[in-house]
C-alpha positions in Angstrom: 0.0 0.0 0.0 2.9 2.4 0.9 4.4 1.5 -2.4 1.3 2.5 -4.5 1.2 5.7 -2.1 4.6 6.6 -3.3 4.0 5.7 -6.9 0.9 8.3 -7.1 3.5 11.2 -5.3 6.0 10.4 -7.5 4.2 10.6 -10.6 2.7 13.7 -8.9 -0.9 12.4 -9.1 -2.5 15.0 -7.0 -2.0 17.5 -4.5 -3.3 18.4 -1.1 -5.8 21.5 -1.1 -8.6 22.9 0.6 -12.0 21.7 -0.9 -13.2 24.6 -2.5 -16.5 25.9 -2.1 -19.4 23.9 -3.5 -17.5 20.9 -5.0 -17.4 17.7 -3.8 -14.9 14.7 -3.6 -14.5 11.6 -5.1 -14.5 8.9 -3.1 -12.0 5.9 -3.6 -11.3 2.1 -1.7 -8.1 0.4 -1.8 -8.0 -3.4 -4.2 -6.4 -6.2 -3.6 -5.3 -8.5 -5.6 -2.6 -11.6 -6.4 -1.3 -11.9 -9.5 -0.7 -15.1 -11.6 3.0 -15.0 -10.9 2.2 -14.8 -6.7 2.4 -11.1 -6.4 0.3 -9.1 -3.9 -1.2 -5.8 -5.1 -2.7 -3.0 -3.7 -4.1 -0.4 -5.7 -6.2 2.9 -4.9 -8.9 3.7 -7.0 -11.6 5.9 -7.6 -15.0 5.3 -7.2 -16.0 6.8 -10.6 -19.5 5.9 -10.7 -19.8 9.1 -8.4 -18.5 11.6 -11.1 -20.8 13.7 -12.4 -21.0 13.9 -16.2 -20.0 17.6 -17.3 -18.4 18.7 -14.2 -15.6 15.8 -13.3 -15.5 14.6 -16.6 -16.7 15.4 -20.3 -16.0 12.3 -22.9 -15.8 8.9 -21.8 -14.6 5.7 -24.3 -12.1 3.3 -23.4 -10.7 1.2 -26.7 -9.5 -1.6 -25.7 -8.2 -4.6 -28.1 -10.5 -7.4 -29.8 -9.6 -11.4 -28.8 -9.9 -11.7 -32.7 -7.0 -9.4 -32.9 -5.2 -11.5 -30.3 -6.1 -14.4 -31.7 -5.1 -13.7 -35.5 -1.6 -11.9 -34.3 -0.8 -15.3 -32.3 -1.5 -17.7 -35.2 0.7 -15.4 -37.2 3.4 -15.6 -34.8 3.3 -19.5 -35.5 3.5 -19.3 -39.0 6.2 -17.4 -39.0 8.0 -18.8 -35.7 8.1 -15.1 -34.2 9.9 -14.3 -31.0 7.7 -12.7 -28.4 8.4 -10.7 -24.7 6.3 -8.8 -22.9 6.0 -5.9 -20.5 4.0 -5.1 -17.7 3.1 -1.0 -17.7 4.0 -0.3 -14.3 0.8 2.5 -13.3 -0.3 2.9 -16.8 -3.3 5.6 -16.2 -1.1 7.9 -13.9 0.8 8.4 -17.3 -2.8 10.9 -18.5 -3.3 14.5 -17.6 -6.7 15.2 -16.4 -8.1 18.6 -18.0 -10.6 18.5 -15.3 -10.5 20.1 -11.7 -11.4 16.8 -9.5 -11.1 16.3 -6.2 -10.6 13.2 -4.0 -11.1 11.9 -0.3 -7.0 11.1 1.1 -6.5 7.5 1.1 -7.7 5.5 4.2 -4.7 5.0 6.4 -2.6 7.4 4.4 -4.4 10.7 5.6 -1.9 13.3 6.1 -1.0 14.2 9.8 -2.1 17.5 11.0 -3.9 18.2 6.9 -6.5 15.6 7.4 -9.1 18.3 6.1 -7.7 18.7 3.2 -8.2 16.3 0.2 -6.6 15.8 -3.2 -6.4 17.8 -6.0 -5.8 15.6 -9.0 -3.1 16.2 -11.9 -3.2 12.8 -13.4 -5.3 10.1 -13.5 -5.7 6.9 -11.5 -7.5 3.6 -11.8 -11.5 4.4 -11.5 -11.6 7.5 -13.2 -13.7 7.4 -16.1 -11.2 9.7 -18.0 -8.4 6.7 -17.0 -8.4 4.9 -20.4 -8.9 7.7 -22.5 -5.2 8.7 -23.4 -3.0 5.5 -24.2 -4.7 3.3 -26.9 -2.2 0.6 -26.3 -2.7 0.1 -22.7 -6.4 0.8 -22.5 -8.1 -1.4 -19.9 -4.7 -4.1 -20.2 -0.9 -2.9 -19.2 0.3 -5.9 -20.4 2.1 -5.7 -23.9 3.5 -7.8 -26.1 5.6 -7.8 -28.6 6.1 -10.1 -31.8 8.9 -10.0 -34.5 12.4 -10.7 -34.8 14.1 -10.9 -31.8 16.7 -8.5 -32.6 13.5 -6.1 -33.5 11.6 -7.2 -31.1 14.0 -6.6 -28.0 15.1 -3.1 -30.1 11.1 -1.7 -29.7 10.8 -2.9 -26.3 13.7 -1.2 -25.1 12.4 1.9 -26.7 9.3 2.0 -25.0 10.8 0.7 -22.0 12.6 4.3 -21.8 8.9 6.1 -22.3 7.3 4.0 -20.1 8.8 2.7 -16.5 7.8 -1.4 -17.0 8.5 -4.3 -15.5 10.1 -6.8 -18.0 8.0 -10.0 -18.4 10.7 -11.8 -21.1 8.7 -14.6 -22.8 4.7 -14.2 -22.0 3.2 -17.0 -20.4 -0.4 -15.4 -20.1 -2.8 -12.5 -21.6 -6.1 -11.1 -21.0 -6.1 -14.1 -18.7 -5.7 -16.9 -21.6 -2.5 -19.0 -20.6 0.5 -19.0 -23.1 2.0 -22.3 -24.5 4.5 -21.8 -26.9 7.3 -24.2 -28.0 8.9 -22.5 -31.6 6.6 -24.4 -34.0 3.0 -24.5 -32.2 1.0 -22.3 -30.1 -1.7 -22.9 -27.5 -4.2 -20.7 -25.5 -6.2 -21.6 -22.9 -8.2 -20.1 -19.8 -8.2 -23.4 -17.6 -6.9 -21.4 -14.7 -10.0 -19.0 -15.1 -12.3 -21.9 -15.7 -11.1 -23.5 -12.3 -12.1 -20.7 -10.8 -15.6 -20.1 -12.4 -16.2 -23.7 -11.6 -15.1 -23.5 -8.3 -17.5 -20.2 -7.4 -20.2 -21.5 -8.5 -19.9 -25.3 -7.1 -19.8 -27.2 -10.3 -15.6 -28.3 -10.0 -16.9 -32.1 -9.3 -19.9 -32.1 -11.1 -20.7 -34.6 -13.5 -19.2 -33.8 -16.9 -22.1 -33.5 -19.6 -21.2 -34.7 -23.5 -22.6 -31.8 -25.2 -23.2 -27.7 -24.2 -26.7 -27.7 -24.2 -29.6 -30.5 -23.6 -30.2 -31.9 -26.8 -33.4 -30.5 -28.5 -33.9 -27.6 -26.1 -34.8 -24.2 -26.7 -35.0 -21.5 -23.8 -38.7 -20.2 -23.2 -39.3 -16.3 -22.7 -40.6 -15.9 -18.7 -43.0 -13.0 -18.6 -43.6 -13.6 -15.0 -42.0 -11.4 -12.3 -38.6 -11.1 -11.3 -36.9 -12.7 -9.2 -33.7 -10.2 -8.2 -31.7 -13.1 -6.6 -31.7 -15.5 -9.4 -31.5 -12.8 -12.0 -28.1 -11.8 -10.4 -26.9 -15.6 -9.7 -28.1 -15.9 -13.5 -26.3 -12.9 -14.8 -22.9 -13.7 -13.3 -23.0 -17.2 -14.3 -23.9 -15.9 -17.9 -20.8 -13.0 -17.6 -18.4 -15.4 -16.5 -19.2 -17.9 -19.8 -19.3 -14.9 -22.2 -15.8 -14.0 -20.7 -14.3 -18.0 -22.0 -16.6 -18.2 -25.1 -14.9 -14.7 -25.9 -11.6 -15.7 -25.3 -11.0 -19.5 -26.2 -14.2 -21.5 -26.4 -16.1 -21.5 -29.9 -17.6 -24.7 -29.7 -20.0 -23.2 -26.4 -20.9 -20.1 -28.8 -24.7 -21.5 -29.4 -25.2 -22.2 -25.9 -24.2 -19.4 -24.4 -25.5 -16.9 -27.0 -29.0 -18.4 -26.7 -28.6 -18.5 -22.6 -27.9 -14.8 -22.4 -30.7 -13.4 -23.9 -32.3 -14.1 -20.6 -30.5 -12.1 -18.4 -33.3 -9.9 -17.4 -35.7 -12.3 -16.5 -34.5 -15.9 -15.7 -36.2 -18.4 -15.1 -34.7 -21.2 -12.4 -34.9 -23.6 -15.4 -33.0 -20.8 -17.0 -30.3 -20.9 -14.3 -30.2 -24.6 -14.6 -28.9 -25.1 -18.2 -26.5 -22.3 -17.9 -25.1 -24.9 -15.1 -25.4 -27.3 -17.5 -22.8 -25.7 -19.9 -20.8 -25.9 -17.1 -21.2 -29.0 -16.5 -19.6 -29.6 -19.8 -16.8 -27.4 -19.6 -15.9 -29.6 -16.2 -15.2 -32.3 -18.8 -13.7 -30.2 -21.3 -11.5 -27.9 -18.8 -8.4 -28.9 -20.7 -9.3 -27.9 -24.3 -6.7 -25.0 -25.8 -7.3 -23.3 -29.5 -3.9 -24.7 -31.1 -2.2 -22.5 -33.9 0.4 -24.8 -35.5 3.3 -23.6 -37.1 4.6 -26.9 -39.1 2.7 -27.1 -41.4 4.1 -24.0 -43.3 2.2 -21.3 -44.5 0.0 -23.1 -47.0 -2.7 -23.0 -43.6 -3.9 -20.0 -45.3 -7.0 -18.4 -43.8 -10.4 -20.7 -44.2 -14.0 -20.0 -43.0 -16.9 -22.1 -42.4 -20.5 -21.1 -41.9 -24.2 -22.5 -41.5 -27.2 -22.3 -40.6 -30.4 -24.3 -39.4 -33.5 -23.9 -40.3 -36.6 -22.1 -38.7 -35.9 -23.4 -35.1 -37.1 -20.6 -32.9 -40.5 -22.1 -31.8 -41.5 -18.4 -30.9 -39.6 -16.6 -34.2 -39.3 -18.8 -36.8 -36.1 -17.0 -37.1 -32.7 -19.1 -38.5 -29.4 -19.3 -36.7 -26.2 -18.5 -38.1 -22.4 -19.9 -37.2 -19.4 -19.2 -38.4 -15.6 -19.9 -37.8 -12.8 -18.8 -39.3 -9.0 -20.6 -39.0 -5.4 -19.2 -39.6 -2.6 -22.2 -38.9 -5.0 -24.2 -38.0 -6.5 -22.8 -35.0 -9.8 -20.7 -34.8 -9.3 -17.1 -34.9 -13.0 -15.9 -34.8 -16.2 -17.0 -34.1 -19.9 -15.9 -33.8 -22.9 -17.6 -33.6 -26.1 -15.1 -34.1 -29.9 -15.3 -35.4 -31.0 -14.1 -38.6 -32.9 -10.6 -38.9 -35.2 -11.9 -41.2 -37.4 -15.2 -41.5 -36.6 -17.4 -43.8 -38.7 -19.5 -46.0 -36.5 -22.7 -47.2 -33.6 -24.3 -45.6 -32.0 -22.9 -48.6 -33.0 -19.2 -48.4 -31.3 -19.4 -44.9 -28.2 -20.9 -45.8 -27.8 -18.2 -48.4 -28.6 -15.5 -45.9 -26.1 -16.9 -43.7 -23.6 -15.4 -46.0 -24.3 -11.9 -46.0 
């Protein structure tokens, strides 16, 4: 905690003043956290769900990089057998200038002796702040970086931004965006078992009984138009968010179930609840599965895509779904499984509209 203290002064982050007249402060909490090498981190952030729009800040957008970018770079770097190290952006935010006046509460246990009215006057920004991600595209919401190339290229561009930017040096990656690195010169392999552990183990399914396929054969989730239930929507919601976050990241062949699941979120049902489980259930037998990008084959594994579509089975609808997958060396690089805008009226039809 001192450490992250002394990083904000350092960086001159803020400055103790007198609130002024009529304004008020932004609160902020300390976060904890252990990273996937063991580390501890504590981190003071701003509560920035309290700013008010037009007074603490004015434009909010935070561009952040798409797994299908991730995902196509990495098969690349098989192909082509490119070297890759990686940084860690020590404090990336503190690195923007805020053009706003905002204020902030002192940190608890940090409160200055004989100031403690006083409260911070912010120069830069911190963690919380909606203006945080606003300035450096290339660390938006992630201060990991990697970097891919020839090593003597590689090393040369990392050292260059190592100068602009005080980093920690990471060497080879082993992990991103919380997908696990495997990487032995000729193939690649990403994964999110570690996260999947997790999710399995929050929500009680780490022994369950594996299931063979995503979803119950046959099944089709209802609409409920009945009341809410505020418990099980939130139960149903995170259990949704924490499948979009591995169906996003390494897990096409769950695309269908998931997609279909979510489009309940605001009014589950407990039968709802219970399929989402179910997916679960199958990723307890599939924990281990990794997107492989090989690199051996050469670069004849040029880029292919797949699509199809059923026919007509929304019982409420009538409405087609669509899939499609698309591979570089080997591995699946993107995904999407979606419904069709328009109905359509032969197996056909909806095949063809499942190109456009």
């Amino acid at each position: 905690m001192a450490d992250e203290i002394d990083a904000l002064r350092s960086r001159e982050v803020f400055e103790l003043v007198e609130l002024p007249k009529g304004r008020k402060t932004i609160k902020g909490r300390w976060v904890y956290d252990i990273k996937s090498d063991g580390r501890k981190r504590a981190q003071f952030v701003a509560k920035g769900f309290s700013q008010v729009e037009g007074i603490d800040f004015e434009a909010l957008f935070s561009p952040v990089v798409r797994y299908e970018s991730v995902r196509f770079v990495f098969a690349l770097a098989a192909l082509f057998g490119w070297y890759m190290t990686a940084v860690d952006v020590k404090t990336a935010f503190l690195y923007s200038k805020l053009d706003e006046e905002i204020y902030m509460d002192q940190p608890e246990g940090f409160t200055a002796k004989g100031q403690e009215q006083k409260v911070y006057r912010l120069h830069r920004a911190i963690y919380g702040l909606k203006q945080a991600a606003r300035v450096v595209i290339m660390v938006a919401y992630v201060d990991d970086i990697i970097f891919f190339g020839l090593k003597v290229l590689a090393d040369q561009k990392k050292m260059e931004f190592m100068r602009v930017w005080e980093c920690r040096d990471l060497g080879t990656p082993t992990e991103f965006l919380s997908m696990t690195i495997q990487y032995d010169g000729n193939t690649i392999k990403l994964d999110q078992t570690k996260y999947l552990e997790k999710v399995l183990e929050r929500f009680g399914m780490a022994n369950a009984k594996p299931a063979r396929t995503p979803m119950v054969e046959g099944y089709y989730p209802a609409k409920h138009e009945g009341p809410n239930n505020a418990v099980l929507t939130r139960k149903y919601q995170s259990v949704i968010g924490s499948l979009l976050y591995l169906m996003l990241g390494t897990r096409p062949d769950i695309a269908y179930a998931v997609t279909k699941m979510a489009q309940h979120c605001a009014n589950p049902t407990e039968e709802h609840l219970q399929k989402a489980l179910y997916i679960m259930k199958y990723l307890a037998g599939t924990r281990k599965y990794s997107l492989v990008f090989e690199g051996r084959k050469g670069l004849g594994q040029g880029l292919e895509s797949y699509m199809n579509s059923d026919y007509a089975q929304d019982p409420t609808h009538r409405l087609s779904q669509t899939g499609n997958l698309v591979l570089l060396a080997s591995g699946a690089v993107s995904w999407k499984s979606y419904t069709q805008k328009s109905i359509a009226t032969s197996s056909t039809e909806a095949e063809y509209h499942c190109r456009f």
